[in-house]
C-alpha positions in Angstrom: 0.0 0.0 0.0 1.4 3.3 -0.9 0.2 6.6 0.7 0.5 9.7 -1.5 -0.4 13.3 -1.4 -0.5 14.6 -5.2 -1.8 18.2 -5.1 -3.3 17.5 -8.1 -3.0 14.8 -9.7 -4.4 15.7 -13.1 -0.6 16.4 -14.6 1.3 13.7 -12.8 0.0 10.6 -14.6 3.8 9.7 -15.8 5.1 10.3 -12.5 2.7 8.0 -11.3 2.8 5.5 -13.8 6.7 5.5 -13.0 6.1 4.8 -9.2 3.6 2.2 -10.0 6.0 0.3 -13.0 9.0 0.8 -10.2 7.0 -0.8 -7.0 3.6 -2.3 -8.0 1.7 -1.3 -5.0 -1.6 -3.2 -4.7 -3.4 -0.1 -3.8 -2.6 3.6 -3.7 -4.4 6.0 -1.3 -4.2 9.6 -2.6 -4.9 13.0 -1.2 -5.1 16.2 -3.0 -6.1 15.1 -5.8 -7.6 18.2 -7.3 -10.2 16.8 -9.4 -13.5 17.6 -10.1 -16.6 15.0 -11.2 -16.3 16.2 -14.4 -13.1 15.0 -15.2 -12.7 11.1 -16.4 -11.0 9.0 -14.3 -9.0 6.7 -17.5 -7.0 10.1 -18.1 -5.5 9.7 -14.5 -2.6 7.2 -16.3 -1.3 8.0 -19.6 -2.8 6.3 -22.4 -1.1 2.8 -24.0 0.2 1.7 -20.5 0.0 -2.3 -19.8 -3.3 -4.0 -18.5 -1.5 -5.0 -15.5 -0.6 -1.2 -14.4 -3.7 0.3 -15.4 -5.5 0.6 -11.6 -9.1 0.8 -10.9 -10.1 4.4 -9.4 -12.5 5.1 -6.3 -12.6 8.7 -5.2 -14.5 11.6 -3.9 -13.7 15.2 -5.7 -14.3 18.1 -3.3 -16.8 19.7 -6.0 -18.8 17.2 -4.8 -18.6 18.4 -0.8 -18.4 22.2 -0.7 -18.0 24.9 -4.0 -13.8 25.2 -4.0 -11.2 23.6 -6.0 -8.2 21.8 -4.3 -8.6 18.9 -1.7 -10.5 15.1 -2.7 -9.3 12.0 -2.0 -8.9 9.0 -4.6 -8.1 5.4 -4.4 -6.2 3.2 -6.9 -6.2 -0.4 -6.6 -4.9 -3.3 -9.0 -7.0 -4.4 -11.8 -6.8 -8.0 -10.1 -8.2 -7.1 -6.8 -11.8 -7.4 -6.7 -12.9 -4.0 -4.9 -16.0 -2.3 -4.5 -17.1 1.1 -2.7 -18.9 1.7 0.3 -20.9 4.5 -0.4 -23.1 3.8 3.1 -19.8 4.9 5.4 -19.5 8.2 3.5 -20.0 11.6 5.8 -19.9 15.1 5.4 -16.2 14.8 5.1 -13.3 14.2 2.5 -13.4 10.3 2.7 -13.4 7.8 0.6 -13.9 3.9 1.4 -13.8 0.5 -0.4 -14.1 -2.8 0.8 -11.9 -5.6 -0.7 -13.1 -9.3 0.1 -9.6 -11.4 0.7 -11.6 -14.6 0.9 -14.9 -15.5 2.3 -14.1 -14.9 5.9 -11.6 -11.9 5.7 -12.7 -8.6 4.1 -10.1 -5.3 4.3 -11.8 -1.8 4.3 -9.5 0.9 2.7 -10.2 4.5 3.4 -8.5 7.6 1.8 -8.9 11.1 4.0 -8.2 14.5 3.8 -8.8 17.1 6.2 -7.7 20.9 4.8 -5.1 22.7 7.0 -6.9 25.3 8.2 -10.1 23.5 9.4 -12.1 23.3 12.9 -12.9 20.4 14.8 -16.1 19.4 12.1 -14.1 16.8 9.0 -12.5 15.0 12.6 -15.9 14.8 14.1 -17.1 13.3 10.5 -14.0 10.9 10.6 -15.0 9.4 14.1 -18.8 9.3 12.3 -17.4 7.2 9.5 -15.3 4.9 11.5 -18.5 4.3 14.0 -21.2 3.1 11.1 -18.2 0.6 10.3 -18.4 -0.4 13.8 -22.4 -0.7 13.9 -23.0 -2.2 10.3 -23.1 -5.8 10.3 -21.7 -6.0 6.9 -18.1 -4.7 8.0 -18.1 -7.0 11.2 -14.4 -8.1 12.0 -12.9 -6.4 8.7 -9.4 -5.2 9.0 -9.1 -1.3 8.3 -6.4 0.8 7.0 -6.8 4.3 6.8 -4.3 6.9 5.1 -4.1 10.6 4.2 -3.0 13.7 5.0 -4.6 14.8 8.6 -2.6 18.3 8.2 -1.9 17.7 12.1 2.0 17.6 12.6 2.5 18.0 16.0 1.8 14.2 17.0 4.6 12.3 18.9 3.8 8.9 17.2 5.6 6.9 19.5 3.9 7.8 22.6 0.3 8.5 20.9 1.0 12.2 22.2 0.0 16.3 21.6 3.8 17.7 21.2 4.7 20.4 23.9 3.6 23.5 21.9 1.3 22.0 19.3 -0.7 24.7 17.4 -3.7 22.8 17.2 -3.5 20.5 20.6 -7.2 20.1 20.7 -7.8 19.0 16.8 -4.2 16.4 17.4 -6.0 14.7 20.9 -9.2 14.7 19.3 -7.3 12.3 16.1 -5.0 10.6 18.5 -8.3 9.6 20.7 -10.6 8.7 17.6 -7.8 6.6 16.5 -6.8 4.7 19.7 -10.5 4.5 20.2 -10.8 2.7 16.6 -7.8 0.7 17.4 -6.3 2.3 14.0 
């Protein structure tokens, strides 16, 4: 799995297809991508690349949230991986999940999340939101999740799940820290 965050992704399709030729991930989680629902998802890669590196797309343009460019979240997985969204975990955030079925037992939900720099307390609230219909639908019971992004909230000491001394935005970094230990993410 490969985390990326493209701030816009709609003129880096040979960068990308050079990271995906170099380490075949099985899925790529992106941020930033800058798109809008307008534009077609096949002109993410360039054109004439092998069947095996052309990736199946999931994502969630901010167009589609609130009236300004920038932000969205996307998700690439290999054409080989059987994939398919969950529309129902979807909040009033920028987040985007799929569920892959390993095997009949095992399923793995992926999310892709974005919360803009500058923001208050609201896309965390509508994080912890997401993550608690996973824990109350019946269709997602013992899946494994893995959840990437950008979270735009530096000041976290990941070793000891703490606020740095200092931190801008204490409040915003225990709220994630607490949502995530709480979601044992």
């Amino acid at each position: 799995m490969l985390v990326i965050n493209f701030q816009s992704i709609t003129n880096k399709g040979t960068e990308l297809y050079n990271i995906i030729a170099c380490s075949l991930p099985d899925i790529i989680i992106g941020t930033e991508s800058h798109l809008d629902p307008n534009y077609n998802s096949a002109k993410i890669l360039p054109h004439g690349i092998p069947p095996e590196h052309r990736y199946n797309t999931y994502r969630k343009d901010r167009k589609e949230l609130i009236n300004k460019n920038g932000g969205g979240v996307i998700i690439l997985v290999r054409p080989d991986i059987k994939a398919c969204e969950c529309n129902d975990l979807n909040t009033d955030c920028e987040i985007k999940w799929i569920k892959i079925q390993a095997n009949p037992k095992d399923q793995i939900l992926v999310g892709a999340y974005y919360r803009p720099p500058d923001s208050d307390q609201k896309p965390i609230e509508e994080l912890q939101k997401s993550l608690s219909k996973i824990k109350t639908n019946s269709n997602y019971k013992n899946a494994k999740i893995f959840l990437g992004g950008d979270f735009n909230l530096g000041d976290i000491d990941w070793d000891y799940d703490t606020t740095q001394t200092g931190a801008r935005n204490k409040h915003l970094n225990d709220s994630l820290i607490n949502i995530l230990n709480v979601n044992y993410l």
